[in-house]
Structures are given as structure tokens and as C-alpha cells.
N, C-alpha and C positions, 0 to 999 in steps of 0.2 A: 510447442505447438505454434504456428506459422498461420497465416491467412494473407493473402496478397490480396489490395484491392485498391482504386482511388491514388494509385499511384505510390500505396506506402505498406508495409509491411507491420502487420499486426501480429503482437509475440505472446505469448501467454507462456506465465513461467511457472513450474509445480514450485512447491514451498523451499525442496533442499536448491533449487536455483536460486530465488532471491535470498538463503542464506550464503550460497557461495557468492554474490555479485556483493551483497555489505562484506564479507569477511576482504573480499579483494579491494572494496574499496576504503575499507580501514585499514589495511595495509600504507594506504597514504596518508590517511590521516583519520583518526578518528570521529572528526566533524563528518565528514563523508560517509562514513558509516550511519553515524546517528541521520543522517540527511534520510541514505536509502531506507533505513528502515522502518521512519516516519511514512514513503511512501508505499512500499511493499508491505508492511504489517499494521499499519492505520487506514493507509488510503489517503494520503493524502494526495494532491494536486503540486506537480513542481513549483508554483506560486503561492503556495500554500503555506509552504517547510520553513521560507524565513520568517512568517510571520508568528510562530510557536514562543513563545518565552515561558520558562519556569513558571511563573506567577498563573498561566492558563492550566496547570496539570493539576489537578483536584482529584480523592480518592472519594467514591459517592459508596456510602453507607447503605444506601439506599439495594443498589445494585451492585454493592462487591465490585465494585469493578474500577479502572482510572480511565476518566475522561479528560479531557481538556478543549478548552475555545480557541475556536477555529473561524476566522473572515474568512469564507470562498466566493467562488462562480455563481449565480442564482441560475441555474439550470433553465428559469422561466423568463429570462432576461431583466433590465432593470439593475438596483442597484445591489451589490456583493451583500452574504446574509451570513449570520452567524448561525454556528452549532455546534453542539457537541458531540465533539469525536471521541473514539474508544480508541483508549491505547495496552495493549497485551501487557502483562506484567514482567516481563522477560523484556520488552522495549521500556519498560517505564525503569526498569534496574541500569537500565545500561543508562538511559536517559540523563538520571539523576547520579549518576557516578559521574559521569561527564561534566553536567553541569556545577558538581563539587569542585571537581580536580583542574577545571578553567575559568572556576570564581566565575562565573555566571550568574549576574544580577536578576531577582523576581522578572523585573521590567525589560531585560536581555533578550533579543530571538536568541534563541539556543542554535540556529544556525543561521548563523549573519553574514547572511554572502547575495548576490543577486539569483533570481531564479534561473536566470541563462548558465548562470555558473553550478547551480544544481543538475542541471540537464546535462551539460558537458560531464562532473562529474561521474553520470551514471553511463553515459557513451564510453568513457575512460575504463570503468569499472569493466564493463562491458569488453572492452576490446581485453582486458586483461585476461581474461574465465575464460576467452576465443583465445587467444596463444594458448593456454595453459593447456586448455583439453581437447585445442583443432578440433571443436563442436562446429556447424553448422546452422549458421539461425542469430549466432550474439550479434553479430555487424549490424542488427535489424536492433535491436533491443532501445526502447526509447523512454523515458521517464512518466510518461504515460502508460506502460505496457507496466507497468511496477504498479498503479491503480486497477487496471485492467485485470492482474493477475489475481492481485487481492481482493475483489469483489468477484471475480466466476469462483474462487477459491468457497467462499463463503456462503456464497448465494447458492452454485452447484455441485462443487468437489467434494467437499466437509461431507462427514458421514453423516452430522446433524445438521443442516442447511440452514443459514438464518434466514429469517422472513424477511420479504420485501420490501415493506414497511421500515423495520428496524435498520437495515442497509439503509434505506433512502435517507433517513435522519441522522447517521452516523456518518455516511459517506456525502453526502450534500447533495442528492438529487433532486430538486421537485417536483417531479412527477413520472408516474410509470413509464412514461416514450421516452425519456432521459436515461431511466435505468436500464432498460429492455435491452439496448445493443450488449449488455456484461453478462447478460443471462444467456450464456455461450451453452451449447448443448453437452448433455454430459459426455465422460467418457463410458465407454461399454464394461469399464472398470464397475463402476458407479451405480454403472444403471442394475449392475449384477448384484451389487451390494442390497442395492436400493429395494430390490423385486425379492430378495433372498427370502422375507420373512413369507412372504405370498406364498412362496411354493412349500415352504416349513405346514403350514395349516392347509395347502389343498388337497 
């Protein structure tokens, strides 16, 4: 899915897309993989990714679930805030295999490169998935568009949509005008899902 505006091309990518663009881009290296999938399956921000080390990934009892601390953007301006982001347990296994098998320190980013070089990375990945399946649309694909993906994914796609709320604090929004441009309109997929039980009881 495409939108042209402002001079730059906004991409949205279903789920088996950002699993093809990490599996291409672990074909170069593995670091790059773990990079995309911090953004496409956490959410992170290209600025984001080298700031991750081991020593941040914590499993909360609380919530079954792994989070880890994250420095970003303050969506409200002012100085970068901390939070805690959610990471899938399928990204937390590969995570930590990685961080094994490259002796990666507590104290380590887990991907120790500069953010420009994360960007490039995902243009790379990108042009590869565009040779391979002369798809239409990768040339555009931007390390932003991997956050992008993963918050309409969540907020609208998911057959169980998370709350707004919970997104804002996981994904580091501060306020609903921050979040609003990700709350992308469903697909007619969706909305067919979504209305299904309405017509079961009328």
C-alpha cells in the first residue's frame, strides 16, 4: 500500500513483507536483520535501534510479555523520554541467540552501527525483495515505513486492535495528534471482519 504526498512516498507493508525485507536483509548479515526487526516488529525509530543493549530487555511477570528501555523522540518536543517497548517473543529468541553467538556485553547496543547506516541498511534490503519479485512500490520503502507498518498493523489491521493508549506508551507517542497520521483507514478486508459478528445477531 502506496500514498504519494509532500514530496515522498509512504509505504505500508503487510506482516509477510517485513518478514521478507529482515530475511533479505539477514542474508548480509545478521546484525541487519536483528536491526529490521527491532523496527518492523517493536516499532522502533531508525535512531532508536543502536541504542537497545542486552542489559534493557527484561521479561515482566507482570504482563507475560518482554519489554525493554528505550531513549526516543518526545513527540511533544523538549528533551528524548524514556519507555518501555514491547518486543514479540519470536524477536526476543532471535535477539538473544544473536546476542549469545557475538558475545554481546549487558552494556553492548546490540546493533552498534550509526542510525544513517540503519537506514541504508533497510533501502539495501529493499532493493533486494525489488529484484527478486519485480514488485512495484520497494524503491519507496524507508525505515520509517517499517514504524509505519507496525503501528496501522496493530492499531487497525490485527483482528484484535490494540488501544490507543497502549500503542502510545509502547511506541513513544505523546499525544493523540502524534499518533493519528498511523491510524491509517482499514482495509475492506477488515472492516468485513470487523462488522462480521453485527450481521451474525441481526
Amino acid at each position: 500500500m502506496q500514498e504519494s504526498g509532500a514530496g515522498r512516498t509512504s509505504c505500508w507493508l503487510s506482516r509477510d513483507e517485513c518478514d521478507e525485507l529482515a530475511r533479505a536483509a539477514g542474508e548480509v548479515d545478521w546484525q541487519r536483520e536483528v536491526a529490521i526487526e527491532l523496527m518492523a516488529e517493536c516499532g522502533l525509530r531508525s535512531d532508536e535501534v543502536p541504542r537497545v543493549t542486552p542489559g534493557d530487555i527484561r521479561f515482566s511477570e507482570d504482563g507475560g510479555c518482554w519489554l525493554f528501555r528505550v531513549e526516543g523522540k518526545n513527540t511533544d518536543g523538549g528533551e528524548p523520554k524514556m519507555r518501555d517497548a514491547w518486543m514479540p517473543d519470536d524477536v526476543e529468541r532471535n535477539v538473544s541467540k544473536f546476542v549469545r553467538e557475538r558475545e554481546i556485553s549487558d552494556d553492548e547496543p546490540i546493533v552498534d552501527v550509526s542510525a544513517s547506516s540503519v537506514r541504508r541498511w533497510v533501502r539495501e534490503a529493499a532493493e533486494t525483495v525489488s529484484d527478486r519479485t519485480e514488485s512495484d512500490g520497494w524503491e519507496h520503502v524507508s525505515s520509517h515505513d517499517l514504524r509505519r507498518s507496525w503501528a496501522t498493523w496493530h492499531l487497525v489491521e490485527r483482528p484484535d486492535p490494540v488501544d490507543v493508549r497502549t500503542m502510545m506508551a509502547i511506541g513513544g507517542w505523546s499525544s493523540y495528534t502524534a499518533i493519528e497520521p498511523y491510524l491509517h483507514a482499514p482495509t475492506e478486508s477488515r472492516i468485513g471482519d470487523a462488522m462480521a459478528s453485527d450481521r451474525v445477531h441481526s
